[in-house]
Every structure is written in structure tokens, then in C-alpha cells.
DOLO-422035 format. One record per residue: x, y, z of N, C-alpha, C in turn. Coordinates in Angstrom, 3 decimals. Layout:
N
NULUM        n_x        n_y        n_z       ca_x       ca_y       ca_z        c_x        c_y        c_z
NULUM          X          Y          Z          X          Y          Z          X          Y          Z
...
***
This chain:
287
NULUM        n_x        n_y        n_z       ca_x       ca_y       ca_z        c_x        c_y        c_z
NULUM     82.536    105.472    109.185     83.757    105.300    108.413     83.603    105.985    107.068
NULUM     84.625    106.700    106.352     84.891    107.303    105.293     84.622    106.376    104.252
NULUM     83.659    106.643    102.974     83.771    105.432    102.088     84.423    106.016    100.845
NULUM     84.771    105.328    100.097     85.069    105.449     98.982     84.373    105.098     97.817
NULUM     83.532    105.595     97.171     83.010    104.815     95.564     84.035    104.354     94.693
NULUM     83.971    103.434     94.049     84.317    103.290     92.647     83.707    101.927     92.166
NULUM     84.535    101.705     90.799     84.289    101.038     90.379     85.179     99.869     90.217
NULUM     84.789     98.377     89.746     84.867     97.370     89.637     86.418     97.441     88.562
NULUM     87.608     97.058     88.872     88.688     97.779     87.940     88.456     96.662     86.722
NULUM     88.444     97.616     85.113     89.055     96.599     84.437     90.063     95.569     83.897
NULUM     89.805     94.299     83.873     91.482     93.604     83.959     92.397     94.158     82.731
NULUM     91.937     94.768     81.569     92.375     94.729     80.474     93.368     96.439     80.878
NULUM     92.485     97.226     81.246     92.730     98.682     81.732     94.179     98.198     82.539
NULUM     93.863     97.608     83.942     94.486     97.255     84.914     95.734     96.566     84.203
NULUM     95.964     95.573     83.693     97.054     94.842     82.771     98.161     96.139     81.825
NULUM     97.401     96.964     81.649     97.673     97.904     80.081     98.590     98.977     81.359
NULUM     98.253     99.144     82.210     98.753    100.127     83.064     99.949     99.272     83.591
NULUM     99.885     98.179     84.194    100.985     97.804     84.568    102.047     97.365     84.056
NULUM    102.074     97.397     82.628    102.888     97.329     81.711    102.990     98.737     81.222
NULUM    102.692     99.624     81.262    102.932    101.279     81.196    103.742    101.517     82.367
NULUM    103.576    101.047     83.573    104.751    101.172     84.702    105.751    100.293     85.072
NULUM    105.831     99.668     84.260    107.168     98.626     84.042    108.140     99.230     83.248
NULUM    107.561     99.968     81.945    108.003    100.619     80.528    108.713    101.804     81.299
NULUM    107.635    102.726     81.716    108.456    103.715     82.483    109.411    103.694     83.432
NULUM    109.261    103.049     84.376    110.251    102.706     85.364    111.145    102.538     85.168
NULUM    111.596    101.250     83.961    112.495    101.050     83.496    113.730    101.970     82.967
NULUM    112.476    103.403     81.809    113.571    103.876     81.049    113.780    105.426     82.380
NULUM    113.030    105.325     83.550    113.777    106.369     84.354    114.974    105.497     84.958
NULUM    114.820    104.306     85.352    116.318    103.924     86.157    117.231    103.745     84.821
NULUM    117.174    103.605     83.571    118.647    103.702     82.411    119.278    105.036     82.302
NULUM    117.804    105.935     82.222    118.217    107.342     82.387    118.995    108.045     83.294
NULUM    118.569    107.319     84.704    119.327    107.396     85.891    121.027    107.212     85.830
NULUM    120.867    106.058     85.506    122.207    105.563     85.006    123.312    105.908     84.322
NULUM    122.689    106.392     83.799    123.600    107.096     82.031    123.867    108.399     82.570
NULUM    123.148    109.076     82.550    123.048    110.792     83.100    123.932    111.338     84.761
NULUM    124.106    109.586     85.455    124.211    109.872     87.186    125.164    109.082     87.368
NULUM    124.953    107.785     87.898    125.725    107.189     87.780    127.118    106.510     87.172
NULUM    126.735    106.097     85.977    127.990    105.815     84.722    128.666    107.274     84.768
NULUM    128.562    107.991     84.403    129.767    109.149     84.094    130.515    109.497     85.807
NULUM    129.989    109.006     86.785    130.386    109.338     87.822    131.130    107.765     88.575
NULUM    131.101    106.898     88.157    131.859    105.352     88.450    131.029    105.438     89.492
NULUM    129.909    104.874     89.569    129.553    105.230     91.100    128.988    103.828     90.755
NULUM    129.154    102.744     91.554    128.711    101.275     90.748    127.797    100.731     91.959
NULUM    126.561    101.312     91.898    125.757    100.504     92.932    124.885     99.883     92.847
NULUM    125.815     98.831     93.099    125.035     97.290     92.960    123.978     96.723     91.621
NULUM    123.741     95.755     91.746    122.882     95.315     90.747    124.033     94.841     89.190
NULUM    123.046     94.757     88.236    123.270     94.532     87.430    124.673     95.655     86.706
NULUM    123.638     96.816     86.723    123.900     98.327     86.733    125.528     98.235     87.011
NULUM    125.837     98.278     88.404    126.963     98.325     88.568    127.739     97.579     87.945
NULUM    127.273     96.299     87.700    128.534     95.145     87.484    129.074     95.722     85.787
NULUM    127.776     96.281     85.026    128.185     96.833     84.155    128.824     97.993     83.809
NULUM    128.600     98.981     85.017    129.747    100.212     85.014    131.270     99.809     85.581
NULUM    131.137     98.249     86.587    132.974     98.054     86.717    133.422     97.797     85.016
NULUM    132.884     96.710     84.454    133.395     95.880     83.261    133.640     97.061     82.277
NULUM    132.942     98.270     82.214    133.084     98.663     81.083    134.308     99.916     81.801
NULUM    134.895    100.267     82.859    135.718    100.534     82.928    136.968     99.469     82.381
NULUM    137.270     98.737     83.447    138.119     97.951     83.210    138.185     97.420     81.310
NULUM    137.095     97.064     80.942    137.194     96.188     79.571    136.856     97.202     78.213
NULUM    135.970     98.415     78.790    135.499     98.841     77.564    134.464     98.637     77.059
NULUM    133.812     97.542     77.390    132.424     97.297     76.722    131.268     97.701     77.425
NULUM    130.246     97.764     76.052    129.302     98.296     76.001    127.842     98.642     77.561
NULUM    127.701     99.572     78.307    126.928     98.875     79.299    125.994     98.277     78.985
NULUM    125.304     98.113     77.952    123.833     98.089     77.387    124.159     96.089     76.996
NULUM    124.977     96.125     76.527    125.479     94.632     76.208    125.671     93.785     77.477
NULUM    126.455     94.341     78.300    126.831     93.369     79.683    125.488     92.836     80.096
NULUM    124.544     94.377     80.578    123.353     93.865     81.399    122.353     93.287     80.414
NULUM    122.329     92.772     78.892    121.983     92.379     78.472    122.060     90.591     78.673
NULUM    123.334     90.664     78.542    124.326     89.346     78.907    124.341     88.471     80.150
NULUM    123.895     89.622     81.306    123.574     89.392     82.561    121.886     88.892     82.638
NULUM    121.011     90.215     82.071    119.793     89.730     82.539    119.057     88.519     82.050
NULUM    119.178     88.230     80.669    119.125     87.824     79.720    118.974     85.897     80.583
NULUM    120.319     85.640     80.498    120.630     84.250     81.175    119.769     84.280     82.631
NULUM    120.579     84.997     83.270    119.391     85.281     84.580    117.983     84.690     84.609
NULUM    117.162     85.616     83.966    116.049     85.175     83.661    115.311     83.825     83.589
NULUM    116.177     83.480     82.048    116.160     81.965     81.662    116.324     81.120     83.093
NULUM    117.625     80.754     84.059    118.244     80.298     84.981    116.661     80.318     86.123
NULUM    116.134     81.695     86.215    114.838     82.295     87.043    114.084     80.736     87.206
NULUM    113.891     80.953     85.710    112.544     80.558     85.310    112.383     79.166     85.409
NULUM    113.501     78.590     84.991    114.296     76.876     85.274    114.214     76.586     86.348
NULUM    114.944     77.308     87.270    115.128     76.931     88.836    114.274     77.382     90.160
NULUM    113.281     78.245     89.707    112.675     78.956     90.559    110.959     78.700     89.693
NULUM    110.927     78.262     88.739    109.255     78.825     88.247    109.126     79.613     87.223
NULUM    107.950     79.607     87.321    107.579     80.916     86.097    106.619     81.713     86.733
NULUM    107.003     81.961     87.717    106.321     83.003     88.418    106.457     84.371     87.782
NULUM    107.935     84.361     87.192    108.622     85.779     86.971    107.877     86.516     85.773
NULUM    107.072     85.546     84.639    106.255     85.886     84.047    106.951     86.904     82.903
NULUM    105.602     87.052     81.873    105.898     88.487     80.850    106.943     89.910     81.364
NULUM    106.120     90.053     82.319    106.261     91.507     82.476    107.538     91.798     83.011
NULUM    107.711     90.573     84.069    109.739     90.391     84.411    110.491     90.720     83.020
NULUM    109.972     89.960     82.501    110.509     89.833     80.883    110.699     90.822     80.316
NULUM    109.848     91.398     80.254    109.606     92.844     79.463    110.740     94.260     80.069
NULUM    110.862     94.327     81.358    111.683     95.143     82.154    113.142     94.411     81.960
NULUM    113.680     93.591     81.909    114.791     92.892     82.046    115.038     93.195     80.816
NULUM    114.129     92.707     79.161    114.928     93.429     78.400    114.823     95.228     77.710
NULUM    113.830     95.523     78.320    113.732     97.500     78.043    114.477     98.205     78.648
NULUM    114.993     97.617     79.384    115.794     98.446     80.719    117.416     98.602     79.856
NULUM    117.924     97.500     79.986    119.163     97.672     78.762    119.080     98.588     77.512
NULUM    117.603     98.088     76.737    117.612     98.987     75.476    117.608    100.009     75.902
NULUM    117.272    100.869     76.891    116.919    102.034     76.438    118.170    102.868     77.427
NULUM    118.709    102.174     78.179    120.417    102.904     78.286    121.291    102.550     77.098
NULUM    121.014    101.479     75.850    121.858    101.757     75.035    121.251    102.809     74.101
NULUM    119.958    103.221     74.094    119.560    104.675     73.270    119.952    105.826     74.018
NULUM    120.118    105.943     75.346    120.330    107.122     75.673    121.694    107.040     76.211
NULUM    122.513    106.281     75.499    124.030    106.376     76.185    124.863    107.545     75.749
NULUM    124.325    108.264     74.511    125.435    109.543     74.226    124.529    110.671     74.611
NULUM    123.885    110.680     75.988    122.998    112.165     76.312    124.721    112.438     77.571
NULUM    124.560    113.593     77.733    125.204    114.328     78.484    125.146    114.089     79.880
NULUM    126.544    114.011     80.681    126.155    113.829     82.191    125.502    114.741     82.839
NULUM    124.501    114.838     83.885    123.784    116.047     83.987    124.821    116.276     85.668
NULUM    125.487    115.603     86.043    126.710    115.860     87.023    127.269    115.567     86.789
NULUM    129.007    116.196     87.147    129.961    115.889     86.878    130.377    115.216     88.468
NULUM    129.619    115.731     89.306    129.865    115.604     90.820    129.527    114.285     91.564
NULUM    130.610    113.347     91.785    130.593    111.857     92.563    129.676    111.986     93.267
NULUM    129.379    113.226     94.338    128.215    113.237     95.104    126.922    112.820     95.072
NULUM    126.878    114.269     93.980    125.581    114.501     93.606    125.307    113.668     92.288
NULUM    125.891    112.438     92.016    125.669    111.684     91.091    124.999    110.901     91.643
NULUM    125.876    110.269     92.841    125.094    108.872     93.878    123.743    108.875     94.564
NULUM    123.454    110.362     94.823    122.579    111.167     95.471    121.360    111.087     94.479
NULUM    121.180    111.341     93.145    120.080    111.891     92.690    120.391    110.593     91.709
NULUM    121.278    110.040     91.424    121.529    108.771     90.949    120.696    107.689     91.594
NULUM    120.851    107.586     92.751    120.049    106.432     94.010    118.108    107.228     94.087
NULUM    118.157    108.292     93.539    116.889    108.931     93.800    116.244    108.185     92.600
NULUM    116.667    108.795     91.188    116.342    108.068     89.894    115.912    106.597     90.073
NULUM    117.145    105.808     90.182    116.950    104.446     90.194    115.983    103.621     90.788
NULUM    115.794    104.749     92.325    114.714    104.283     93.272    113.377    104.856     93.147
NULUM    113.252    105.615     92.169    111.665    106.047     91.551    111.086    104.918     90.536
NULUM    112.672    104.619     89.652    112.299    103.800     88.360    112.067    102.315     89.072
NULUM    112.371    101.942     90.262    111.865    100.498     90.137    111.274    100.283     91.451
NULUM    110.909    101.746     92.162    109.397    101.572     92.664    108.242    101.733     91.727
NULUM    108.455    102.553     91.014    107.248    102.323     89.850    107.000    100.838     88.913
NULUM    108.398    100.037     88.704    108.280     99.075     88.413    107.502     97.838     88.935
NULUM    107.722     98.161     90.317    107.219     97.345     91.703    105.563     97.557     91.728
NULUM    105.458     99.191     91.454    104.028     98.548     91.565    103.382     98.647     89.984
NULUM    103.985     97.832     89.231    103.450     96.933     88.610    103.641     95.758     88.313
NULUM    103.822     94.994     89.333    103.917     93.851     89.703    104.723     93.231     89.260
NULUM    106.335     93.755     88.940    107.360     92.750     88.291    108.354     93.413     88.242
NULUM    109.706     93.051     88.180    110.778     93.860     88.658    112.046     93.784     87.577
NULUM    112.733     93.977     86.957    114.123     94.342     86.654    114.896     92.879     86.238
NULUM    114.426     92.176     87.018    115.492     90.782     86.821    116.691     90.993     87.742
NULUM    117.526     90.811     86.564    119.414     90.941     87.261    119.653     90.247     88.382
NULUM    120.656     90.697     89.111    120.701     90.351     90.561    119.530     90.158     91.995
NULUM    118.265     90.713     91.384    117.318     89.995     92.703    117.031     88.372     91.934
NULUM    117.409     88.411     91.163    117.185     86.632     90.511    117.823     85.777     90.977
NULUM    119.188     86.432     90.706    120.388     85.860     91.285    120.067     85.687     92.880
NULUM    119.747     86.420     93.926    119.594     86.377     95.281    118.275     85.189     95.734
NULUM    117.640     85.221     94.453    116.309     84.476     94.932    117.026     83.118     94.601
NULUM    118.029     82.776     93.883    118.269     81.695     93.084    119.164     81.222     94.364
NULUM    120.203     82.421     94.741    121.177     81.579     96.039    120.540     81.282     97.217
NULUM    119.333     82.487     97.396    118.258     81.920     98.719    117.545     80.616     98.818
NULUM    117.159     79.716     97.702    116.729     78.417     97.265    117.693     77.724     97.614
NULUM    118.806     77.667     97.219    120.084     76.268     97.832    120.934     76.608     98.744
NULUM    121.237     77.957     99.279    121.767     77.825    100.468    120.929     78.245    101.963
NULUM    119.798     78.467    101.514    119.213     78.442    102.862    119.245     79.919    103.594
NULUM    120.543     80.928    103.011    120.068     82.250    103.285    119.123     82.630    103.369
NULUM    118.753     84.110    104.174    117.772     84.912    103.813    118.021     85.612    102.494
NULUM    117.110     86.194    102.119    116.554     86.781    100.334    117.477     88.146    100.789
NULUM    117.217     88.820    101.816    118.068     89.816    102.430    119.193     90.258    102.487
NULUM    119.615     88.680    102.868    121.640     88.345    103.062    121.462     88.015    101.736
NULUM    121.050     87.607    100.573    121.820     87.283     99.625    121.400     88.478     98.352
NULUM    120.777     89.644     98.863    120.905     90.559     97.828    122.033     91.336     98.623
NULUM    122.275     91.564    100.377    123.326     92.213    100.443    124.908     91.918    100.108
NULUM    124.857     90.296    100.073    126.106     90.101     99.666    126.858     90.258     98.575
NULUM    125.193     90.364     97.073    125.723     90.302     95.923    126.222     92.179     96.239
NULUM    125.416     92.703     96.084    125.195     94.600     95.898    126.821     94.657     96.918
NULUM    127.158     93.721     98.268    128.395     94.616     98.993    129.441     93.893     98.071
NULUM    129.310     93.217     97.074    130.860     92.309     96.343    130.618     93.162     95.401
NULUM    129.805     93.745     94.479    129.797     94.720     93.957    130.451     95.996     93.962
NULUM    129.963     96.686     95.457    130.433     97.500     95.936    132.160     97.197     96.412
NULUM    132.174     96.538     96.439    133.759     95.889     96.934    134.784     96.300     96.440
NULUM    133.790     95.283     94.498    134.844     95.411     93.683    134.912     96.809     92.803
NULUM    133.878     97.916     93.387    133.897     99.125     92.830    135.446     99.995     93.083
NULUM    135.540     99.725     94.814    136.094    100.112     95.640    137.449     99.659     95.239
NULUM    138.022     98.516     94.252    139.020     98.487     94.103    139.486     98.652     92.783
NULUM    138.407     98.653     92.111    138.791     98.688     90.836    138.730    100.315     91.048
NULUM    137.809    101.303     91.075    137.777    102.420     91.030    138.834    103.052     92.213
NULUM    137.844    103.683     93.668    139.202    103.705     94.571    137.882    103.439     95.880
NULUM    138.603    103.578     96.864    137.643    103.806     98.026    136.464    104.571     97.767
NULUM    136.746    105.527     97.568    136.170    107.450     97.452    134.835    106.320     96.779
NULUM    134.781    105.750     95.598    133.671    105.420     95.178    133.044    104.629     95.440
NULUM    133.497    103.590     96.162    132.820    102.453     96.850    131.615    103.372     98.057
NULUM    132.541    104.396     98.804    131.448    104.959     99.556    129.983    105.619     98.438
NULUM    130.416    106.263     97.317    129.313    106.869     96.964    128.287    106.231     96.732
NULUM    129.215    104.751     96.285    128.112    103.544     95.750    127.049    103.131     96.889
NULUM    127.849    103.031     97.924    126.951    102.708     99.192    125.765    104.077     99.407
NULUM    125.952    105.055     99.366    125.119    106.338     99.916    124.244    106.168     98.773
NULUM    123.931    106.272     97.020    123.363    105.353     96.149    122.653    104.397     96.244
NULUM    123.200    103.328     96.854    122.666    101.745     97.639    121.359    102.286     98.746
NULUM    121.643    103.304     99.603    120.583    103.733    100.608    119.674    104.549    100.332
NULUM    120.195    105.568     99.122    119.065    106.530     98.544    118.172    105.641     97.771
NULUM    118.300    104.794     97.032    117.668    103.883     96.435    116.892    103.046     97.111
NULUM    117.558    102.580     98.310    116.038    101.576     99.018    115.168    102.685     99.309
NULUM    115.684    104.158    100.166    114.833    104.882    100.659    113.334    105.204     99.546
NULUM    114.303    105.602     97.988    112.955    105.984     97.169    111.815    105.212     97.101
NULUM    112.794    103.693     96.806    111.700    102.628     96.651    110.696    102.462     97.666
NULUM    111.054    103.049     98.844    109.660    102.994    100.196    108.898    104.142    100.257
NULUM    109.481    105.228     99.893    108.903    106.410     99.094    107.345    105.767     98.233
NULUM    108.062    105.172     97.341    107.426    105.399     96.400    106.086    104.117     96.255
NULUM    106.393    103.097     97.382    105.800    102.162     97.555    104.940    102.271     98.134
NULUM    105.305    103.257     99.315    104.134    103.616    100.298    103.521    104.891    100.493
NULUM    104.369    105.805     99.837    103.740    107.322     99.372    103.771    108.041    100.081
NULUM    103.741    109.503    100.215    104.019    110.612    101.123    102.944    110.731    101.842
NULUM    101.946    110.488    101.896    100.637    110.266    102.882    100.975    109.724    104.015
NULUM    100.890    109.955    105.120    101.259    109.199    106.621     99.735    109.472    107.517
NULUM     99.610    108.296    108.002     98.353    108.195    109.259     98.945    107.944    110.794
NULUM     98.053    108.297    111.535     98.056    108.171    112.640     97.498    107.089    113.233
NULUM     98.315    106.262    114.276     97.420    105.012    114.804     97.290    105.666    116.385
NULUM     95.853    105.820    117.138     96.083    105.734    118.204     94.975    105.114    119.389
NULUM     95.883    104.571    120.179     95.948    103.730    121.371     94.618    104.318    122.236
NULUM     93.828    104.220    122.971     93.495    105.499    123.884     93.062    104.355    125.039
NULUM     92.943    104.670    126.519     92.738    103.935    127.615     91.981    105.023    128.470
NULUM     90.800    104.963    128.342     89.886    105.965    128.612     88.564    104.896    129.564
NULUM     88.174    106.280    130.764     86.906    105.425    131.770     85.447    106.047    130.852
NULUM     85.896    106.815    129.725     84.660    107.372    129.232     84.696    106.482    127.770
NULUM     84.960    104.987    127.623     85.022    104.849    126.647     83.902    105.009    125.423
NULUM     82.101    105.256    125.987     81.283    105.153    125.150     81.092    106.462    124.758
NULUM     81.366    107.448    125.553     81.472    108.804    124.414     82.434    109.124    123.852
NULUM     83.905    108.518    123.942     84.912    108.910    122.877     84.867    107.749    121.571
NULUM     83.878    106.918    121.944     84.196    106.047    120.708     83.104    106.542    119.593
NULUM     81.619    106.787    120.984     80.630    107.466    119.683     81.456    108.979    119.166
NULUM     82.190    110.014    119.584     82.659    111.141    119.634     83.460    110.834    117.843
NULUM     84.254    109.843    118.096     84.857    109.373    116.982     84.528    108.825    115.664
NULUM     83.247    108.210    116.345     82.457    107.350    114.754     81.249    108.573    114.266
NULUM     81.069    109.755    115.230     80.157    110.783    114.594     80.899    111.540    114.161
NULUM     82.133    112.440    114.873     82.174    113.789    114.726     83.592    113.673    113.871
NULUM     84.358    112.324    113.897     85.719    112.207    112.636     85.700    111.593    112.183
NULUM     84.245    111.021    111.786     83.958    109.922    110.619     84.717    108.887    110.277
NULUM     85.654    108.619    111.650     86.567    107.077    111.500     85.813    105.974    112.222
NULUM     86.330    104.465    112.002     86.202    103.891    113.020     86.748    103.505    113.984
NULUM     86.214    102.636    114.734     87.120    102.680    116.135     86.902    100.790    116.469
NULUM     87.977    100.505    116.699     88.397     99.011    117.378     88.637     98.849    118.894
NULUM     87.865     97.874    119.212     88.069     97.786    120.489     88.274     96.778    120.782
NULUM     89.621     96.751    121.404     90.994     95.520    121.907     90.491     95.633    123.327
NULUM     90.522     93.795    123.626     90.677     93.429    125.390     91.487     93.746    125.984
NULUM     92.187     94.435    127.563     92.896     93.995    127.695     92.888     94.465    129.296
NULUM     94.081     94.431    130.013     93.834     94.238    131.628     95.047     95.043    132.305
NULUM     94.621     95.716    132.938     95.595     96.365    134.134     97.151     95.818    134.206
NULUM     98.208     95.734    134.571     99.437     94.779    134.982     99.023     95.497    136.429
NULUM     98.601     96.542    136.993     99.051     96.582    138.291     97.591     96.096    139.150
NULUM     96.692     96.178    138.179     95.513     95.985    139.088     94.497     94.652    138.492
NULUM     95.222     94.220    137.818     94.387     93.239    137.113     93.241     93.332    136.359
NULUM     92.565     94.953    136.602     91.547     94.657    136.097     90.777     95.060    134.683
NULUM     89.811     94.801    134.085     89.502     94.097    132.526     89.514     96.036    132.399
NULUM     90.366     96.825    131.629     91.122     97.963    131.056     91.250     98.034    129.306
NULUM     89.917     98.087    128.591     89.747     98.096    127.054     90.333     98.857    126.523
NULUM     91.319     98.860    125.825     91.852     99.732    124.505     90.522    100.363    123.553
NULUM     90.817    100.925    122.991     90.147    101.838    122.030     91.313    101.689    121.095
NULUM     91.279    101.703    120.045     92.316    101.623    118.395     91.340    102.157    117.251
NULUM     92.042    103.464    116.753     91.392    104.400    115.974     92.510    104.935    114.768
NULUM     92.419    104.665    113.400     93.475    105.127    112.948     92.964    106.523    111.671
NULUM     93.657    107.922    111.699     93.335    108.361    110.855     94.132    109.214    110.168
NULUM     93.897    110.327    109.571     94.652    110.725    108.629     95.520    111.944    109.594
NULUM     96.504    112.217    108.933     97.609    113.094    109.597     97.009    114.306    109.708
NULUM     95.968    115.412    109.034     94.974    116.222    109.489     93.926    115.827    110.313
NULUM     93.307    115.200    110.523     92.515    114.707    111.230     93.141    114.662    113.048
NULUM     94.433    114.114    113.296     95.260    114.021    114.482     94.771    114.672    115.370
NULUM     94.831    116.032    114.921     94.626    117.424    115.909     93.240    117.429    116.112
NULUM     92.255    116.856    115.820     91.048    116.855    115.840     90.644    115.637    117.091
NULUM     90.970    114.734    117.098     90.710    113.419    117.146     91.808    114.024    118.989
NULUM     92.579    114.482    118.968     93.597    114.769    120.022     92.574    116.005    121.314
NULUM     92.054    116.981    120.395     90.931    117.384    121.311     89.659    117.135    121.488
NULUM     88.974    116.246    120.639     88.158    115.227    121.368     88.134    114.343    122.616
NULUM     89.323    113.837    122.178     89.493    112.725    123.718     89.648    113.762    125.017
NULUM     90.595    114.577    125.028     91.011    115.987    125.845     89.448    116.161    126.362
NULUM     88.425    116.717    125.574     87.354    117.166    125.811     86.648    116.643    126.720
NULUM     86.778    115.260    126.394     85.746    114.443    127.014     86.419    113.372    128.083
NULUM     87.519    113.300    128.070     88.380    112.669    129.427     89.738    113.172    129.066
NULUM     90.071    114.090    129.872     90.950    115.162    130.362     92.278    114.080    130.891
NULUM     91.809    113.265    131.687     92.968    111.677    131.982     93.041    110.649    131.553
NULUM     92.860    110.711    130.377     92.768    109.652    129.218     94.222    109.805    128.945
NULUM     94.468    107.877    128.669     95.869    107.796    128.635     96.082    107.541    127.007
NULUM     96.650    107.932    126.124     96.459    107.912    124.631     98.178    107.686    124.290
NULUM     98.140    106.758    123.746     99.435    106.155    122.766     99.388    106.370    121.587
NULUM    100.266    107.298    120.585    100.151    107.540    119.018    101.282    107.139    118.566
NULUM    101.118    106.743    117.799    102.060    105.743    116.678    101.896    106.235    115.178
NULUM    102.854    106.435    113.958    102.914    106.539    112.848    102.274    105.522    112.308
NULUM    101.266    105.230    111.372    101.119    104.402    110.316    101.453    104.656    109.198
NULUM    102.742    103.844    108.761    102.891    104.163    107.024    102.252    103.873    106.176
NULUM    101.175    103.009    105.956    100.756    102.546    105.021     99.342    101.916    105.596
NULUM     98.411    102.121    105.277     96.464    101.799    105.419     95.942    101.603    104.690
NULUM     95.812    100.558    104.315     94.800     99.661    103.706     93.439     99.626    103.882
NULUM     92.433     99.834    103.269     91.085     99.267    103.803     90.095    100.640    103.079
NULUM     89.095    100.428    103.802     87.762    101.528    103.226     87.996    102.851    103.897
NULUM     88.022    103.595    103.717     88.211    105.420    104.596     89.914    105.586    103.746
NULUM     90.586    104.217    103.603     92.203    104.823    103.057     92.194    104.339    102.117
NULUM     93.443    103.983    101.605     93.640    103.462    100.077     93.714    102.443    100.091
NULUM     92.993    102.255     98.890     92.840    100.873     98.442     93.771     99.689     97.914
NULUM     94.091     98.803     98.836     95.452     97.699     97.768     95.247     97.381     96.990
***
């Protein structure tokens, strides 16, 4: 197996960073906002939005609403749910406002509904996957969802989609249709970044193999592609009889390697490959 050295992380280092990616995160999703979204009514979901309907309709400030919003939120969090939500919730819930009310007179960098929602939902979903992995999030409306998931028994799921689609709803009527859709295409670019960015452009390979040569493709594997190899029980359906898996997972270069090995050495080897998004452990990255 592939090892990795390092070292023992410091908590103080480790702490100092994750409050450096809370900070940032934050002021890319205001930036997002201001520059993408807001000049384009594109109101998706969250806090965010509720503050681009109001300040159509009313005029006021966005930086004030989601202030107004996160602010209580929080408090409400922390009362009814714990204090799990901690500093660093804290810290994003209120930087995130400030710093769309500092950058509220920069220039729209689209004028285009499209390509607002589009690179709008990209922004937003960089700034609070980076938030995410530092262990604390935004506040606003996932508070709210965690707060309605506690007394009505919903899933956390159904009650962030219901807030983000009444959102979207009331985009759709206050603004027109046309924007309710952009808000939604926004809504999807945004989860997409956040898995982007959670789980990273790196992809592995998981694969299966059902081989009569199992002791030279497993040594073949632990010498010559420096992975390891798992070996699952398991049994025939047509013949009953005791039929061991082999389970080997490695890196997306490696595939083609690992694919003419088995070939090499059992030509009728039955091999199942599967995507792994995300690997944990020693040879991959570390959680």
C-alpha cells in the first residue's frame, strides 16, 4: 500500500486555517452575489435570495435583511437546537453580510439572467464549499431547516427544499417566471460546486474482480501497483459454490494498469468497475 508521511497536525495551525476558510468562502459567495446574482434578480434560495426579493419589492438594503435574517436565526439555532453551531457559524453568518455590504457598488460582471445564475450558482457553490470544509456554514436558512426538521419530523432535505422552492416561488412572482427558472438552474449549479468542491476533481476506481487465479492477481496487485487488495466471501447463485471477490481500489491512472494485469494473468476473469468519489484512508487522502 502507498504511504503517506506527515506530520501530527497542529490544533492551533489547524483552527487558524479553518477560520481562513470560513473568511474566504464567505466573501467569494457576497461577491458572487453582488457581481451575479443581485443585478440579475436571480433569487436562489437561502437567505441571499429572500434578500434580493425584499430589496426589489421594498428597497432595502441586501446587507441589512440578511443581517436581520441571520442574526436572529442563529440566536433561535442556538436556543433550540444547541450550541453546536459554535464561533465559527458565528463568524460566517456575520462576514458574509458585511462584506456584500462593502462590495455592493462594484459593477455587475453580467448583465445576462443566464450567465448570472450559471457562474452565480458556481461562485456561491465554491464560497460555501470552502466554508464546509471548515467546519461551519453560513447560518440563514439551513438553521431554519434544521430548526423545522426538530418539530415536524421532516427530513433536513424536505425542509431545506421547501424553504429554497417558496423562495424560488416567490421569485417567480414577484419577478416573472423567466427568473424563477434561472433561480432554480443557480439552485443546481450550486449543490453541484459544493460536491465539487467537497470531494475534489480526483476520482478512483473501485474494482470487483472474480478470478480462479486469485493468489497471483492479488500478489500481482500488492507488488507491481502498490495497492491493497480486500478479500470479500462470497458464493456462486448458480452453483453454490464458496466464489471470493477480490476488492482493490485505485487511482484513475493506475486503472489501465491494474486492467492489464488481471487480463495477463486470467484472460476470464470476471471484473466489475465502479467510480469512487471520494477515498479515505492511507495510499489516498486523508480525512
Amino acid at each position: 500500500m502507498k504511504r503517506k508521511r506527515g506530520t501530527l497536525p497542529n490544533p492551533r495551525l489547524e483552527k487558524l486555517l479553518e477560520i481562513i476558510f470560513i473568511l474566504s468562502g464567505s466573501a467569494i459567495v457576497a461577491i458572487a452575489f453582488n457581481v451575479f446574482l443581485l443585478p440579475n434578480q436571480v433569487a436562489s434560495g437561502g437567505v441571499s435570495g429572500i434578500s434580493t426579493i425584499v430589496e426589489d419589492v421594498f428597497g432595502w438594503e441586501p446587507a441589512y435583511v440578511q443581517w436581520s435574517l441571520n442574526i436572529p436565526l442563529f440566536i433561535a439555532g442556538v436556543i433550540l437546537l444547541g450550541k453546536q453551531f459554535g464561533l465559527k457559524t458565528l463568524i460566517g453568518t456575520i462576514f458574509l453580510p458585511f462584506i456584500v455590504f462593502v462590495t455592493k457598488d462594484w459593477e455587475p460582471w453580467s448583465q445576462d439572467p443566464l450567465l448570472g445564475a450559471l457562474f452565480g450558482g458556481i461562485g456561491v457553490g465554491l464560497g460555501l464549499g470552502i466554508v464546509f470544509r471548515g467546519k461551519a456554514s453560513t447560518g440563514g436558512t439551513d438553521l431554519a431547516a434544521q430548526i423545522i426538521n426538530k418539530y415536524t419530523g421532516f427530513t433536513l432535505g424536505t425542509c431545506v427544499a421547501i424553504i429554497d422552492g417558496l423562495i424560488v416561488l416567490s421569485a417567480a412572482i414577484v419577478f416573472d417566471i423567466e427568473r424563477g427558472l434561472y433561480a432554480l438552474i443557480a439552485l443546481y449549479v450550486t449543490s453541484k460546486t459544493i460536491d465539487l468542491v467537497q470531494v475534489g476533481f480526483g476520482r478512483s476506481k473501485m474494482a470487483m474482480i472474480i478470478t480462479d487465479k486469485q493468489s497471483e492477481v492479488r500478489d500481482g496487485i500488492l507488488n507491481k501497483i502498490d495497492r491493497g487488495v480486500t478479500k470479500l466471501s462470497a458464493y456462486g447463485g448458480y452453483t453454490d459454490n464458496e466464489r471470493p471477490i477480490l476488492m482493490c481500489v485505485v487511482d484513475q491512472t493506475e486503472f489501465t494498469k491494474l486492467k492489464q494485469l488481471v487480463k495477463s494473468i486470467d484472460p476470464s476473469a470476471f471484473v466489475i468497475v465502479m467510480d469512487a468519489a471520494e477515498v479515505l484512508g492511507e495510499g489516498f487522502k486523508r480525512a
